[in-house]
C-alpha positions as CSV (number, residue, x, y, z in Angstrom):
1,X,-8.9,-3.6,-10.3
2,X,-5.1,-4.7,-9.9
3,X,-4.0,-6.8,-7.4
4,X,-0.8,-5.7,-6.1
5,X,1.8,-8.3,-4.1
6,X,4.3,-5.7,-1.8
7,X,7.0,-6.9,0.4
8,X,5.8,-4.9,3.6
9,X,4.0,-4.9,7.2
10,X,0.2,-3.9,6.1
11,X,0.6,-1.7,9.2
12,X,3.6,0.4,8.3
13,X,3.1,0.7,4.5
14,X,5.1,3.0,2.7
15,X,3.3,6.9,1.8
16,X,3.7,5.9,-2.2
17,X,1.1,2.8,-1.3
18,X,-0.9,4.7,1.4
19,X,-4.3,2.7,1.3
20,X,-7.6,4.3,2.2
21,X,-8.5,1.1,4.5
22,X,-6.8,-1.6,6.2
23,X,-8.2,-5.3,6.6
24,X,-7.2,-6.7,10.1
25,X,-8.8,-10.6,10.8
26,X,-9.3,-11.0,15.2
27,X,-11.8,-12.2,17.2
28,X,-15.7,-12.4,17.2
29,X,-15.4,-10.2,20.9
30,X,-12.8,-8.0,19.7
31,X,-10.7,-9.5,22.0
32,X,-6.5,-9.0,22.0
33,X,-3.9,-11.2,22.3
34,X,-1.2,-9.3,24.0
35,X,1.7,-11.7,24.2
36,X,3.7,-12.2,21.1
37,X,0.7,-13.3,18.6
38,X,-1.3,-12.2,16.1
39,X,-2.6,-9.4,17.8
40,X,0.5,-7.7,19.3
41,X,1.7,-6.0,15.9
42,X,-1.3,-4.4,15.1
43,X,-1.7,-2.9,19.0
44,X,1.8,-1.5,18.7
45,X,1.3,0.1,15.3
46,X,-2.3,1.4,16.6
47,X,-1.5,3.0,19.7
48,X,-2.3,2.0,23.3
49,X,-6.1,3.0,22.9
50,X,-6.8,0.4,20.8
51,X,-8.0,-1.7,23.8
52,X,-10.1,1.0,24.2
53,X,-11.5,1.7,21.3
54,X,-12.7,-2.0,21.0
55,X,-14.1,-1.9,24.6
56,X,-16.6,0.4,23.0
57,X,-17.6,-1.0,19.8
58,X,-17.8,-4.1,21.5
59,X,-20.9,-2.5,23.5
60,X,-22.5,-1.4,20.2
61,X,-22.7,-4.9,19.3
62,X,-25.4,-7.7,19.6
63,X,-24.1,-10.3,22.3
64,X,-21.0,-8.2,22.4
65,X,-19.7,-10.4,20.0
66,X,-19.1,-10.4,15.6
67,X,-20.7,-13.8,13.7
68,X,-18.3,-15.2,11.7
69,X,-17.2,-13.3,8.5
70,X,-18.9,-9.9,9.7
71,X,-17.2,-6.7,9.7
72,X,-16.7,-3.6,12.0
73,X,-15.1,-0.1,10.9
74,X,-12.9,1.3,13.0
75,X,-11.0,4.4,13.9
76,X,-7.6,4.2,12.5
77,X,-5.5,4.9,15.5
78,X,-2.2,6.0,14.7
79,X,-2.3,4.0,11.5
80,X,-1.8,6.2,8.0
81,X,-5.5,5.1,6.9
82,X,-9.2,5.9,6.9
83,X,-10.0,3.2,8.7
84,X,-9.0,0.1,10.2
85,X,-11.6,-2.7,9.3
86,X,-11.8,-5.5,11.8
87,X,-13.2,-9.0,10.0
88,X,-14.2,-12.0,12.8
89,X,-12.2,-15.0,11.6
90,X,-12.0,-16.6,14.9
91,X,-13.3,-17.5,18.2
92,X,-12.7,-15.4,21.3
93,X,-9.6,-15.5,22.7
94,X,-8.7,-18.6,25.3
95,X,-7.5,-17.7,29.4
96,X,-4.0,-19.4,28.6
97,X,-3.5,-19.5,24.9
98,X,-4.7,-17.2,21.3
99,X,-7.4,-18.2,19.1
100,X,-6.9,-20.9,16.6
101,X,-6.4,-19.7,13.2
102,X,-9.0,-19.9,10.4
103,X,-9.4,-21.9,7.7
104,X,-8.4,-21.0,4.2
105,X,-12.2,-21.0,3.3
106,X,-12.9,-18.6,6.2
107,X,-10.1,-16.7,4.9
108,X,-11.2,-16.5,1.8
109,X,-14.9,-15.8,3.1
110,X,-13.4,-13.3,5.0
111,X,-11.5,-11.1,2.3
112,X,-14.2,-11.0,0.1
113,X,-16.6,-9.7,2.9
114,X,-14.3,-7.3,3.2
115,X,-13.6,-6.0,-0.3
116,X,-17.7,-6.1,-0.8
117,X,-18.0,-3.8,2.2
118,X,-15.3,-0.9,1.1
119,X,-16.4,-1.4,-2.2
120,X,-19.5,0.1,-1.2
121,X,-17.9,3.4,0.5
122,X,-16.2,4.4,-2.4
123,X,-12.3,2.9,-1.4
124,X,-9.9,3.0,-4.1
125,X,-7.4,1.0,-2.7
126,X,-7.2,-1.0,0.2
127,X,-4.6,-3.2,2.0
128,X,-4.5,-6.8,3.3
129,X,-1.9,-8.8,5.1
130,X,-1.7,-12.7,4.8
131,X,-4.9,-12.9,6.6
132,X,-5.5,-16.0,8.9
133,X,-2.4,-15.4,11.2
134,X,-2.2,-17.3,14.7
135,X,-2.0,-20.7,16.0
136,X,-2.4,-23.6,13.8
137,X,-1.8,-21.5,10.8
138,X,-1.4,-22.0,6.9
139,X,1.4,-21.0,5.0
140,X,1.2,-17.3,4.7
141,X,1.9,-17.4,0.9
142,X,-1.1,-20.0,0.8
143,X,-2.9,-17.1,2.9
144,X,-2.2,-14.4,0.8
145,X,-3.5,-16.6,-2.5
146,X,-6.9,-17.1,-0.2
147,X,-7.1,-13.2,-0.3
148,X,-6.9,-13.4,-4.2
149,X,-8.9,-15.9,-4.8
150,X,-11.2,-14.2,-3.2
151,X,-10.1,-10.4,-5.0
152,X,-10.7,-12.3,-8.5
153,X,-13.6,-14.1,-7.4
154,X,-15.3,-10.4,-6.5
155,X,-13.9,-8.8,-9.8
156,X,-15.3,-11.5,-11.7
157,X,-18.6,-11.1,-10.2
158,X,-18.4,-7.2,-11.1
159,X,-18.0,-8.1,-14.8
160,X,-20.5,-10.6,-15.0
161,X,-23.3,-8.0,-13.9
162,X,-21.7,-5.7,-15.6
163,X,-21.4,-3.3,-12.5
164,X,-17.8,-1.1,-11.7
165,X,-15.7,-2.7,-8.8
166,X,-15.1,0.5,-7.3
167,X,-11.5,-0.5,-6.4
168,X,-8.8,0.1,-8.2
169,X,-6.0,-1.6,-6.2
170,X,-5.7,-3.9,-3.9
171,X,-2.6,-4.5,-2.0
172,X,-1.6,-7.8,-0.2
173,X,1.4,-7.9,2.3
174,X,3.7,-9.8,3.8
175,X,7.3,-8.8,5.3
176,X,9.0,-11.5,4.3
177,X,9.8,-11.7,0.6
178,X,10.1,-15.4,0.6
179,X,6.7,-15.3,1.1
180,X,5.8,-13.1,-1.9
181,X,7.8,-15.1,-4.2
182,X,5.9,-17.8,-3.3
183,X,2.3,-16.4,-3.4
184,X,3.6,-14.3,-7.0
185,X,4.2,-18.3,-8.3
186,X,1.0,-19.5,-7.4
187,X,-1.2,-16.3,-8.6
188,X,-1.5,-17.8,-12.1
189,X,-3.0,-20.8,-10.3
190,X,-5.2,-19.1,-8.1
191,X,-7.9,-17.8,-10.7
192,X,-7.8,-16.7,-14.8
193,X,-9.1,-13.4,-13.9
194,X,-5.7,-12.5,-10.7
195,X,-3.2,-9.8,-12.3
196,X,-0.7,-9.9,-10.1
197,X,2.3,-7.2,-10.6
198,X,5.4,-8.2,-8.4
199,X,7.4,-5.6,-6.9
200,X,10.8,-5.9,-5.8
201,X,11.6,-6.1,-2.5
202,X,14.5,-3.5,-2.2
203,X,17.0,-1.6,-4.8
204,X,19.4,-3.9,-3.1
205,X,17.9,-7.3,-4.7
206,X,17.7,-6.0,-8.1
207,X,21.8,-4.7,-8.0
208,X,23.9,-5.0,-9.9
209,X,22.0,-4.2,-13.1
210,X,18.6,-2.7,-13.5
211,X,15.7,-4.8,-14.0
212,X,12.4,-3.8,-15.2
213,X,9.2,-4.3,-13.0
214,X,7.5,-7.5,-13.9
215,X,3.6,-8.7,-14.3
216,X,1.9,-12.2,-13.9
217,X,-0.6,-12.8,-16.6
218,X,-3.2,-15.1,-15.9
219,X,-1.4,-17.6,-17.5
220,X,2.1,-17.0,-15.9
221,X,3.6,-15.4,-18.5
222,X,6.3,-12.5,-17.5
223,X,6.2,-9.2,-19.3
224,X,8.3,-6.4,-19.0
225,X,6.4,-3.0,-17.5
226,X,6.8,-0.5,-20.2
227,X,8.9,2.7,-19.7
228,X,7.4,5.8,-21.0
229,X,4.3,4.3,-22.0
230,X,2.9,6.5,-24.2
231,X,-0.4,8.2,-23.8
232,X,-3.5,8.0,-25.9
233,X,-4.0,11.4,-28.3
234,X,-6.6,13.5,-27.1
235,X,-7.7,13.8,-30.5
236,X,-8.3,10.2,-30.9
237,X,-9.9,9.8,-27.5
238,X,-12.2,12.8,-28.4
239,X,-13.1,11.0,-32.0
240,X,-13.5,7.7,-30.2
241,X,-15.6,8.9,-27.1
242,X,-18.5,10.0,-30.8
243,X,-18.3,7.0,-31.9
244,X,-16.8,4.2,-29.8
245,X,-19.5,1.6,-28.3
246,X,-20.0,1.0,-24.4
247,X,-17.1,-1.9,-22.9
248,X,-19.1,-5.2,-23.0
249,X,-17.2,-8.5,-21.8
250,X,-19.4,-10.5,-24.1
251,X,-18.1,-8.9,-27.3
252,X,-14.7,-10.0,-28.9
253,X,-12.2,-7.4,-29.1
254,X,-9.0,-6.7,-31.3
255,X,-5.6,-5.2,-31.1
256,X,-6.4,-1.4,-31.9
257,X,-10.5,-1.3,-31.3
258,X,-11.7,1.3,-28.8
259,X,-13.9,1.0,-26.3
260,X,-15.9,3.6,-23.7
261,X,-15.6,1.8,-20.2
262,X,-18.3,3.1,-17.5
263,X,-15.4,3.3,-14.6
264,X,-12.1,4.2,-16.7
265,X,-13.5,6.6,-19.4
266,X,-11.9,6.0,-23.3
267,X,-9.6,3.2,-24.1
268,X,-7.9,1.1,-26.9
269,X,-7.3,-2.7,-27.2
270,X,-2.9,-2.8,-26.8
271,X,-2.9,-6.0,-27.0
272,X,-5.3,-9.7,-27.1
273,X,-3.9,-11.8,-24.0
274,X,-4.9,-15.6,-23.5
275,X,-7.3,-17.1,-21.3
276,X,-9.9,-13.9,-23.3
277,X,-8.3,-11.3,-21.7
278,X,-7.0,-7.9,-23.0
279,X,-4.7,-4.9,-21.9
280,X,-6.5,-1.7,-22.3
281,X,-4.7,1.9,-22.9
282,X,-7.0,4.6,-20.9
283,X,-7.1,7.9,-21.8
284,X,-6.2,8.5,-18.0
285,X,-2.6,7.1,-19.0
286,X,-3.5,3.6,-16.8
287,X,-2.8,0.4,-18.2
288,X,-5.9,-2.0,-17.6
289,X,-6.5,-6.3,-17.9
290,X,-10.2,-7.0,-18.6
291,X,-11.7,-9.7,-20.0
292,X,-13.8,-10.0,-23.2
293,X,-15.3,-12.5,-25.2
294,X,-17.3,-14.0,-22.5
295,X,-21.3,-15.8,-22.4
């Protein structure tokens, strides 16, 4: 599961990074904001029946109301998802003035509420913004490193039961590229187990010479992505799905040993990274970080 940092609204994401769900944080009553706030974006991008189509979740509900860190699905409105999932980070709503903004803990609680619930309808990728927006707020780069922390801290889990994530990307947004720059420094220091690939905010910043997409390793290191990356020879991958062993994260692998993993099918070792973590070739062509040599 990659965790992707892209300089974009969450709302108006590009067709090449079309996510199957969207994470939204409001109000325990589904409540709106409709001043400029935190809730004004996503009713434009949605469409006027948003108000609507809260009005009548809201009467599904217990107490017409959300506890803390729970989670509603949604119709997605005009927006180019699935579904629009709606986490409760905050109180309802005051007569004069928004919601205070959550906590980076109940950010953090939040995200991975939500990456456990679309993990279990089968999502492949899924999109945050810098969760937590609204009065009183955090940095959103500090935000957005909530949301991975909270990513890695999921994907760890999946490892150490040895279970599939289910995901294979998640996206985390932000318009501003400040703001990504920031959050791509502090990924190494969020958790060992965040891969973080950067991508560029426009063809514009990267002129007047080419430069090659870059990933964060756990440890902060920058490697070039590879161009043609070549592909792993189905003869091989047929000889190693006879006789390679099943991925375990306990075992200690090398540069060049093959491995059957139960999500991404056949795959060889590229190369040993620090921190006991290793890039994987698939025989689906995708380049994976996992970790290895763990109790």
């Amino acid at each position: 599961m990659d965790i992707l940092l892209h300089q974009a609204s969450v709302l108006r994401l590009p067709s090449s990074k079309r996510a199957s769900v969207i994470v939204y944080d409001g109000t325990q009553d589904l409540g709106l904001w409709r001043p400029p706030g935190p809730d004004r974006e996503l009713w434009d991008a949605y469409g006027d029946d948003l108000r609507a189509v809260l009005d009548k979740e809201k009467k599904r509900l217990p107490n017409s109301e959300l506890p803390i860190g729970g989670v509603l699905r949604l119709h997605p409105g005009k927006l180019h998802c699935d579904f629009l999932l709606w986490v409760a980070t905050r109180k309802p709503h005051g007569q004069t003035e928004p919601a205070g903004a959550p906590s980076l803990s109940e950010v953090e609680n939040a995200a991975r509420r939500a990456i456990e619930f679309v993990a279990e309808h089968d999502v492949v990728r899924v999109a945050f913004s810098a969760l937590g927006a609204g009065k009183g707020e955090a940095p959103a780069s500090e935000r957005m490193g909530a949301v991975v922390r909270a990513v890695a801290a999921y994907k760890e889990a999946c490892f150490a039961a040895e279970r599939p994530t289910h995901i294979e990307e998640v996206i985390i947004c932000d318009p501003s590229g400040e703001n990504i720059a920031k959050a791509r420094r502090l990924a190494p220091k969020l958790s060992k187990t965040a891969y973080v690939p950067f991508s560029p905010p426009t063809a514009a910043a990267t002129a007047p010479r080419e430069r090659a997409a870059r990933t964060v390793s756990a440890t902060g290191a920058k490697t070039p992505a590879r161009r043609g990356q070549p592909k792993l020879r189905p003869e091989d991958v047929a000889a190693a799905r006879a006789r390679a062993h099943p991925y375990d994260r306990t075992r200690c692998y090398t540069a060049g040993a093959w491995l059957i993993h139960p999500v991404f099918g056949v795959g060889q070792v590229q190369l040993v990274k620090p921190d006991r973590m290793i890039a994987v070739l698939f025989e689906n062509g995708d380049d994976k970080t996992l970790i290895h040599d763990r109790p």
